[in-house]
C-alpha positions as CSV (number, residue, x, y, z in Angstrom):
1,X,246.3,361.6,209.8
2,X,246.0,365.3,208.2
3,X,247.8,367.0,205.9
4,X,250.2,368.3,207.8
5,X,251.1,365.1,209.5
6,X,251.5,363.7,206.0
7,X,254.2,366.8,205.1
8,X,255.9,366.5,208.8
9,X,256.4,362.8,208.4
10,X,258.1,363.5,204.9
11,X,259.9,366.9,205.4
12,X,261.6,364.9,208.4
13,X,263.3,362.6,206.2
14,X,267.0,362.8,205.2
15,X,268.1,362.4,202.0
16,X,268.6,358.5,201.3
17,X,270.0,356.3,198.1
18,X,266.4,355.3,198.0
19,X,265.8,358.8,197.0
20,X,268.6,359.3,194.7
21,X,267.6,355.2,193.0
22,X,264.1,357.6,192.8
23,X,265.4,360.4,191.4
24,X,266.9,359.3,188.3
25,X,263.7,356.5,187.5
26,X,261.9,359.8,187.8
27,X,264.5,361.2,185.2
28,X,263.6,359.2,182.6
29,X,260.3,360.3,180.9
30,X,261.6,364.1,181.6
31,X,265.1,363.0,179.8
32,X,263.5,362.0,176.5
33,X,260.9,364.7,177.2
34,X,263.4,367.3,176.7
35,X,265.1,365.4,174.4
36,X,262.1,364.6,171.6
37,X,261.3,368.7,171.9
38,X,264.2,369.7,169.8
39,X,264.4,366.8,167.2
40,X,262.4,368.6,164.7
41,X,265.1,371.6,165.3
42,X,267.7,368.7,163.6
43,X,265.0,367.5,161.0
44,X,263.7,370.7,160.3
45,X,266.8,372.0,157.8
46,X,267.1,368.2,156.0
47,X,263.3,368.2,155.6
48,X,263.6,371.6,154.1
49,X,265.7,370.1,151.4
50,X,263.9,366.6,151.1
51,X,260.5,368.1,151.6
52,X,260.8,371.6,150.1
53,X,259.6,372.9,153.4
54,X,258.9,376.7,153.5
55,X,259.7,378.6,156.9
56,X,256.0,378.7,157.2
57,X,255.9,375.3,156.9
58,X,258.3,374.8,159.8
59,X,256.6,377.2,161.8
60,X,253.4,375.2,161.3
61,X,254.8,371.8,161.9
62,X,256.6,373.6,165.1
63,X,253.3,375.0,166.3
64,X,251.4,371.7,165.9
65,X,253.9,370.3,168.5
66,X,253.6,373.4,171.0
67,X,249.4,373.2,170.8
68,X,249.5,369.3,172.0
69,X,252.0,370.3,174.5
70,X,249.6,373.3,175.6
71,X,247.0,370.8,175.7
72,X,248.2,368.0,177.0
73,X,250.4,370.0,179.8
74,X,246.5,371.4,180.8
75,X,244.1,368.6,180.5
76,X,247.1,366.0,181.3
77,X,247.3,367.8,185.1
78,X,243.6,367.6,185.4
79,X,244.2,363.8,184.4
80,X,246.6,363.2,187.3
81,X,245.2,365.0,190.0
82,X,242.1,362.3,189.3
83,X,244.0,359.4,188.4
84,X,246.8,359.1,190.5
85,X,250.8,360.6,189.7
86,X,252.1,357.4,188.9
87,X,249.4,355.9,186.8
88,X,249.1,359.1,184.6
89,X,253.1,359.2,184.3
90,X,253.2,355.7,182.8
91,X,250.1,356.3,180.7
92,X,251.6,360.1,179.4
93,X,255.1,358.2,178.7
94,X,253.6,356.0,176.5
95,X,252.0,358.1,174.2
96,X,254.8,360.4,174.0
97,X,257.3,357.2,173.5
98,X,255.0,355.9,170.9
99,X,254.2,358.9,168.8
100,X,257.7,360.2,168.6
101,X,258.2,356.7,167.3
102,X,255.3,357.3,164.7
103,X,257.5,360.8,163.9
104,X,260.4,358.7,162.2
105,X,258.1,356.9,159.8
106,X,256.1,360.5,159.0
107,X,255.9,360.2,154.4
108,X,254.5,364.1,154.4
109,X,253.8,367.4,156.0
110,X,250.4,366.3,156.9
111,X,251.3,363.0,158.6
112,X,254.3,364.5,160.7
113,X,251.7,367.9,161.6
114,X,249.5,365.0,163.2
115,X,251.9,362.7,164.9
116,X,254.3,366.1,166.5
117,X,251.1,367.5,168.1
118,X,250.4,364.0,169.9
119,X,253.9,363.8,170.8
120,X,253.6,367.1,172.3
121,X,250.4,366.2,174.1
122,X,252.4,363.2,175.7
123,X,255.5,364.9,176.5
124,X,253.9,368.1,178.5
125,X,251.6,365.9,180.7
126,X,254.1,363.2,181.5
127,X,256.7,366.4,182.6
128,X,253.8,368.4,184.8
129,X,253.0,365.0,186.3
130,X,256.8,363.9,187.0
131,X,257.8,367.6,188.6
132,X,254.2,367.4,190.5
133,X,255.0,363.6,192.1
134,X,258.7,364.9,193.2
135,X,257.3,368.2,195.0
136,X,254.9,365.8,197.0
137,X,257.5,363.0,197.6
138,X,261.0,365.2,198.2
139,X,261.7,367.0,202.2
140,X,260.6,370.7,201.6
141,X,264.4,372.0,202.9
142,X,265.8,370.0,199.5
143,X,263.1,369.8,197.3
144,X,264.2,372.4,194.7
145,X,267.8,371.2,194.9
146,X,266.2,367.6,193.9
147,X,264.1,369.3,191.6
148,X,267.1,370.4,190.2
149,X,269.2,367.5,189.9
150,X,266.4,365.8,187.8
151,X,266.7,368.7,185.1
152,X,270.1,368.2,185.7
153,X,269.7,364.6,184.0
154,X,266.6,365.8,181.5
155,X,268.5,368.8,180.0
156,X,271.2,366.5,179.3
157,X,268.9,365.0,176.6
158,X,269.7,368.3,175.5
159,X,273.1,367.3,174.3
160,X,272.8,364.0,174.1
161,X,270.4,364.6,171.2
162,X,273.1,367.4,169.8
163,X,275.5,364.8,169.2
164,X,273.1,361.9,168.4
165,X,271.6,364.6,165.5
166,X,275.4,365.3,164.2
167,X,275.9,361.5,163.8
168,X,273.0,360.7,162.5
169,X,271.2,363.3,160.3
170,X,274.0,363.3,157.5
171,X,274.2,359.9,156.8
172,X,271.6,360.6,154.1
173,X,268.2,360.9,153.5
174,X,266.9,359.1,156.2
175,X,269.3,360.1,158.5
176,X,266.9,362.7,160.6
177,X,264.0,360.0,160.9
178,X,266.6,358.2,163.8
179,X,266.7,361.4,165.4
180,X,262.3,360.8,166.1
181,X,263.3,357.1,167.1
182,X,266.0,358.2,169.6
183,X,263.2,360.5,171.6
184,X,260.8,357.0,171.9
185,X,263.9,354.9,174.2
186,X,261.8,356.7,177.5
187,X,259.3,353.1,177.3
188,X,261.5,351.5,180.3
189,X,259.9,354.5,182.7
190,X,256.7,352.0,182.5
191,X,257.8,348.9,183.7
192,X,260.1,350.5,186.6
193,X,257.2,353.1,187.4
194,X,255.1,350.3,188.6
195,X,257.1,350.3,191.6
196,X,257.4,353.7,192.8
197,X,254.7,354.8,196.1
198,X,251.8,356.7,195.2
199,X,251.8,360.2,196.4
200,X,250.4,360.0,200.2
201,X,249.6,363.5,200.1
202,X,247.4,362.7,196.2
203,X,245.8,359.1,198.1
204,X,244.9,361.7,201.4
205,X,242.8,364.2,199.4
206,X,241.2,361.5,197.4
207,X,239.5,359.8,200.8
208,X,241.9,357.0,201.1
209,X,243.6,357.5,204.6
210,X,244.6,353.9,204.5
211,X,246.7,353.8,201.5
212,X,248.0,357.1,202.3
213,X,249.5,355.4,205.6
214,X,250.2,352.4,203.7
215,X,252.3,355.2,200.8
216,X,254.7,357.0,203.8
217,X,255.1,353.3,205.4
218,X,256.9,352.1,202.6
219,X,258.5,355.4,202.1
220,X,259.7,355.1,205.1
221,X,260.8,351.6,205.0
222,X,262.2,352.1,201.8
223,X,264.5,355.0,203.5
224,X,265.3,352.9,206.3
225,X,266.6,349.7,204.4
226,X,268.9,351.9,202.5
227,X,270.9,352.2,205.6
228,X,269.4,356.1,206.7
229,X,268.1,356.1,210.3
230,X,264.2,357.3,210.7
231,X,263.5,359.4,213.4
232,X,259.9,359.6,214.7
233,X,257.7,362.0,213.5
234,X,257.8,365.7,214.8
235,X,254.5,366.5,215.6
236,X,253.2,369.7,213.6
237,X,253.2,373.2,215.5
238,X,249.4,373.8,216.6
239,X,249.9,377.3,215.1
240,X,250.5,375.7,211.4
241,X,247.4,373.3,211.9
242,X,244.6,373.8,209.6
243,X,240.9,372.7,209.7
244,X,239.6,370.3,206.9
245,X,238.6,371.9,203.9
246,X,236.3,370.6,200.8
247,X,238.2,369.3,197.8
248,X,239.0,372.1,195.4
249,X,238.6,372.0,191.5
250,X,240.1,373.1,188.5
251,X,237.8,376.5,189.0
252,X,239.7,377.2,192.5
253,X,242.8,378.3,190.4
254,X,241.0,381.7,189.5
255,X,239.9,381.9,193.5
256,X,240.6,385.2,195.3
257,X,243.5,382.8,196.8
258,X,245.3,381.6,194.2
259,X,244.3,383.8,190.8
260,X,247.4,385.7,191.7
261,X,250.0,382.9,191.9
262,X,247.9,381.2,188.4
263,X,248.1,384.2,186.8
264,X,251.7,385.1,188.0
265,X,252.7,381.4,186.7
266,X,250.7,381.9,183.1
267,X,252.9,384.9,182.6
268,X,256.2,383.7,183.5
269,X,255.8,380.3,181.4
270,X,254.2,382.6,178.5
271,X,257.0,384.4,178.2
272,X,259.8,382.3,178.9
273,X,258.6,379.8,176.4
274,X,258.8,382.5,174.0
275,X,263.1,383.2,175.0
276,X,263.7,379.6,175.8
277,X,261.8,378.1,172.5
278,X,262.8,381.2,170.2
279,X,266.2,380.8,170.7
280,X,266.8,376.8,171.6
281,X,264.3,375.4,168.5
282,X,265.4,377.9,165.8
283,X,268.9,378.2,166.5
284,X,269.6,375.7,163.5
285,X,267.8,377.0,161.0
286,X,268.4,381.0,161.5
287,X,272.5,379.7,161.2
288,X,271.3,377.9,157.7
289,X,269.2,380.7,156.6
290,X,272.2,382.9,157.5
291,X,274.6,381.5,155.3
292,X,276.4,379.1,157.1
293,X,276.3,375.2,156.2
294,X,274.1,372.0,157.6
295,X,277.3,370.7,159.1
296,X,278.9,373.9,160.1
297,X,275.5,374.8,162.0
298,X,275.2,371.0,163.7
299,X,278.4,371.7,164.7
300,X,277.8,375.5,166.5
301,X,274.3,374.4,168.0
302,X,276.0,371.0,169.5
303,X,278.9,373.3,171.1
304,X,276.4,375.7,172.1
305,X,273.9,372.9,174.0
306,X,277.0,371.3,176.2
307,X,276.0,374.6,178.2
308,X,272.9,372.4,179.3
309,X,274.4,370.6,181.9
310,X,276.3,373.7,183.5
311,X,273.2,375.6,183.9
312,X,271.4,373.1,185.7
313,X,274.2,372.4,187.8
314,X,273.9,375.7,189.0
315,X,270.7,375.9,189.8
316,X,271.5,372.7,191.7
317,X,273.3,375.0,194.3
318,X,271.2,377.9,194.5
319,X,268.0,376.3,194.2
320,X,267.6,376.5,198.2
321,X,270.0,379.2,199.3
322,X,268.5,381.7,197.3
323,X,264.6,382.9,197.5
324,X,263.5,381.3,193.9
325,X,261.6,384.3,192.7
326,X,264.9,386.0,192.8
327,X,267.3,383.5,191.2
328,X,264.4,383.5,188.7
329,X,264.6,386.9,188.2
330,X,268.3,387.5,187.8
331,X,269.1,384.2,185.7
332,X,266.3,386.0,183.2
333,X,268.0,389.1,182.8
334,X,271.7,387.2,182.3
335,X,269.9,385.2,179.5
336,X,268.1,388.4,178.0
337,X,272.2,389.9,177.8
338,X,273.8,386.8,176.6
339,X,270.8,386.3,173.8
340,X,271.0,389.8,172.5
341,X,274.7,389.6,172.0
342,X,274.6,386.0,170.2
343,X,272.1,387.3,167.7
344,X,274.7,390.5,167.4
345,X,277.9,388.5,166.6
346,X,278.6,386.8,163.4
347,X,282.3,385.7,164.4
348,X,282.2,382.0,164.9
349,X,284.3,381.8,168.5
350,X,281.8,384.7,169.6
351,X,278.6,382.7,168.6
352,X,279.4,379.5,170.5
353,X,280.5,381.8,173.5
354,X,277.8,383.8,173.8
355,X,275.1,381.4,172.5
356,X,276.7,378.7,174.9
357,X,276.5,381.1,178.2
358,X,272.9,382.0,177.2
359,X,272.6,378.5,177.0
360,X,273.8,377.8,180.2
361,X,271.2,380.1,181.5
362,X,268.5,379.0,179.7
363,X,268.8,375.6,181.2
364,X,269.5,377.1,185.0
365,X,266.2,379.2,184.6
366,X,264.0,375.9,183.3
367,X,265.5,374.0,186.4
368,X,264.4,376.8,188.7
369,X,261.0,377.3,187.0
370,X,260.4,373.3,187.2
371,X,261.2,373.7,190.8
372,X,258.9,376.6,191.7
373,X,255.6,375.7,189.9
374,X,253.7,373.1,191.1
375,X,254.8,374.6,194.9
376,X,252.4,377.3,194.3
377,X,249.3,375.1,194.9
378,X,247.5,372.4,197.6
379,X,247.3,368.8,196.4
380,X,244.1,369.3,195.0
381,X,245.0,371.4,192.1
382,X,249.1,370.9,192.1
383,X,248.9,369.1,188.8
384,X,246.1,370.9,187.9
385,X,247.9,374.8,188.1
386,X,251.0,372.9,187.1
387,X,249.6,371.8,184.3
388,X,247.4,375.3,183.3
389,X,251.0,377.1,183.4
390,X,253.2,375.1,181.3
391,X,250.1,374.6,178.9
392,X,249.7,378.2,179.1
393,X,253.7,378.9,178.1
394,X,253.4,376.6,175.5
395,X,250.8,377.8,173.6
396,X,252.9,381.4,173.4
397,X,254.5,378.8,170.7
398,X,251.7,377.8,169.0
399,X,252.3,381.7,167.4
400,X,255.6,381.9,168.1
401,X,257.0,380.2,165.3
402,X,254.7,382.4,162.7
403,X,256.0,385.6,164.6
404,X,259.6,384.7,164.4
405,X,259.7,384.0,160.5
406,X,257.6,387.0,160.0
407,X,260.1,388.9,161.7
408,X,262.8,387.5,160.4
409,X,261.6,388.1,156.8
410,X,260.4,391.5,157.6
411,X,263.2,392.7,160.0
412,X,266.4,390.1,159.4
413,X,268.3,387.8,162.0
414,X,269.4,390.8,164.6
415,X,265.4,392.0,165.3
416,X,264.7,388.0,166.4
417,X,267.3,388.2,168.9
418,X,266.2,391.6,170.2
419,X,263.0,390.1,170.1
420,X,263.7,387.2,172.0
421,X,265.7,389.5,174.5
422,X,262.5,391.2,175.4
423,X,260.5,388.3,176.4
424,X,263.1,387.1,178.9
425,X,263.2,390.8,180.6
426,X,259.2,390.3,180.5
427,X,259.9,387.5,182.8
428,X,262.1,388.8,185.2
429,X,259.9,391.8,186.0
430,X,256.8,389.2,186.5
431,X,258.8,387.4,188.5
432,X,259.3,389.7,191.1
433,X,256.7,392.0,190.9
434,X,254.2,388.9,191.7
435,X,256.2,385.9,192.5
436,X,255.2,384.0,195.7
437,X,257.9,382.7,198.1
438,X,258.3,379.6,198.5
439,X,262.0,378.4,199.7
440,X,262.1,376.3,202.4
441,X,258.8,376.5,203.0
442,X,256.4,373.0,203.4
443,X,253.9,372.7,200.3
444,X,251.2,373.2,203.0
445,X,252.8,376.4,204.3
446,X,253.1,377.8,200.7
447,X,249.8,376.7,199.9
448,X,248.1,378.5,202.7
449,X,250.4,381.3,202.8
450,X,249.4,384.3,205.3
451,X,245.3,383.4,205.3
452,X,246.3,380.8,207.1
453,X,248.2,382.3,210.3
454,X,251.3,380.3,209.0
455,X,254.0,382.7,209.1
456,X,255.2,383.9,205.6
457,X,258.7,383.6,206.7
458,X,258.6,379.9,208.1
459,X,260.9,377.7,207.4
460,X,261.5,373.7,207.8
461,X,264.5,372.4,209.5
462,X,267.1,371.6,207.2
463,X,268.7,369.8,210.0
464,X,267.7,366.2,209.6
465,X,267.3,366.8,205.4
466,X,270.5,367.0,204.3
């Protein structure tokens, strides 16, 4: 039992309903994940009324939330890379799930400041651990199309909340507290979670070769008694076989091996957070500050979100026919076009077209970013790196917020958009200036890369993965 007997006995797996059953348990936590990030976008204009909230006030209680993510999302993958992926999943659920409950009875700034940075601690480290256990779990030929169709089922939180929000948030003043309690329903994740396999390749590099057998037998078992034949094993290529290394810590992210693909990964989630965040979070309050009404604006930012679902359906069917750095790349630039003109337009038809398509691409980039980070890295340090990244991209909105109402005070609604623009053609140029390939590839291919002797350009069978 090695490593690569681990990913051969996995990658040779087809597709099964046991995986799919997986899939959307797996779905859960990220659902109401993506679904509690944008419920202070719905507050945020009531609680301006209510509250007498200032922009800068917004901005703050917005930041408080991006600083526990950054946190969580970096000392949460630490967490599960020593704890286990399923154990830190249920714990990071539940303190999302309850804080985002606490959210709904918030009686001031001060209290909501303190209970939207917790919820942001939870939510980050449950999603770096969820996207981290389906990388190791998932055949290397599908994994980002699987990867995929979990965002496909999270980003619908997107407009599942849009419409919740538009029910809800007018039915007076307490109307936007439901909008917290909606984003604490992810507690179920727990109970089911208890059942799911530990990662065999997490149980292998913590010294526990028995449970790791034990793991990929009832993986295996599992596949089989959902009616999907199990061929033996293919055993691994000497060529691709790797001696035994020591365990690697947090510091090997900044190693001569891997302070490329960290720092690659830092930049892309640093600036992405900045287009994805600066458009999707302030969307409802730049239309109020503009001059349209509470309703009016619910009603452009809920037409504008059903382009969640579209976008990552599409990355659903590129996500492995198309080298990820490069999908990455491209579905950038089309959001950087699509943003600009939204923030350009002031017709009503033309802002829910264009805001919708740059939706659409938002949420195919996220799927395709999910996909492609925690590949970068061995088991070791997957959560870990994972973790570093998306903390890294959330902390850009820790600031964010205070830049965007600076420069929408000093500059007006057009420069926010132009700025917004910018940080997505940031992350297309990162993204294939540095990006690593990894399509198709095993996680133990990618994570040795050409050190190794693996050939860059290898590639799994996609034959019995389907």
């Amino acid at each position: 039992m090695d490593d690569l007997a681990i990913a051969a006995r996995i990658d040779r797996l087809a597709i099964s309903g046991w995986h799919r059953r997986l899939l959307i348990i797996l779905s859960i936590p990220l659902f109401f994940d993506v679904s509690d990030i944008f419920t202070f976008a719905y507050a945020a204009p009531v609680l301006r009324h209510l509250w007498g909230l200032t922009i800068n006030q917004v901005a703050l209680i917005t930041a408080s939330c991006f600083l526990g993510m950054a946190l969580g999302g970096t000392v949460g993958g630490i967490i599960a890379d020593r704890i286990g992926r399923i154990r830190a999943m249920m714990l990071f659920t539940f303190i999302f799930s309850a804080f985002s409950l606490a959210n709904g009875f918030a009686m001031d700034v001060p209290m909501l400041l303190v209970t939207r940075f917790a919820t942001g601690l939870g939510i980050a480290s449950a999603t770096v651990t969820v996207i981290t256990y389906i990388a190791e779990i998932y055949p290397a030929p599908v994994r980002g199309r699987w990867q995929s169709w979990a965002m496909v089922i999270a980003l619908s939180g997107i407009s599942v909340t849009s419409f919740v929000a538009r029910a809800v948030v007018p039915q007076g003043d307490n109307g936007w507290r439901f909008v917290f309690i909606w984003g604490a329903l992810g507690l179920p994740f727990i109970l089911l979670a208890r059942r799911l396999p530990e990662s065999p390749r997490w149980l292998m590099h913590r010294g526990r070769e028995l449970d790791a057998e034990a793991s990929l037998i009832a993986l295996e078992d599992a596949v089989r008694r959902s009616g999907t034949a199990v061929d033996p094993p293919p055993a691994p290529a000497p060529a691709v076989r790797a001696a035994s290394k020591p365990a690697l810590g947090w510091a090997a992210l900044f190693s001569r091996v891997y302070v490329r693909r960290t720092l690659s990964l830092c930049a892309i989630w640093f600036f992405q957070t900045i287009g994805f965040y600066g458009f999707m979070s302030w969307v409802p309050t730049l239309l109020a500050q503009h001059g349209f009404a509470l309703v009016q604006s619910l009603n452009f930012v809920t037409l504008i979100n059903a382009g969640s679902l579209p976008g990552a359906l599409f990355a659903v069917f590129v996500a492995d026919k198309v080298e990820r750095k490069y999908s990455i790349a491209c579905v950038a630039l089309a959001i950087a076009a699509f943003g600009l003109l939204y923030g350009l337009t002031f017709q009503p038809v033309l802002i829910v077209v264009f805001g919708f398509l740059a939706a659409t691409a938002m949420n195919s980039f996220s799927a395709l970013c999910f996909a492609y980070t925690p590949e970068q890295y061995p088991t070791d340090i997957r959560n870990s790196g994972s973790g570093l990244a998306y903390g890294v991209g959330r902390l850009a909105n820790v600031i964010n917020p205070f830049v965007i109402a600076a420069v929408l005070e000093g500059s007006g609604y057009k420069a926010v958009f132009a700025y917004i623009a910018g940080a997505w053609v940031i992350t297309a140029g990162i993204a294939l200036a540095f990006g690593a390939r990894t399509t198709g590839r095993s996680l133990e291919q990618i994570e040795t890369g050409p050190q190794s002797g693996v050939p860059a350009g290898a590639r799994v069978s996609e034959a019995t993965a389907s």
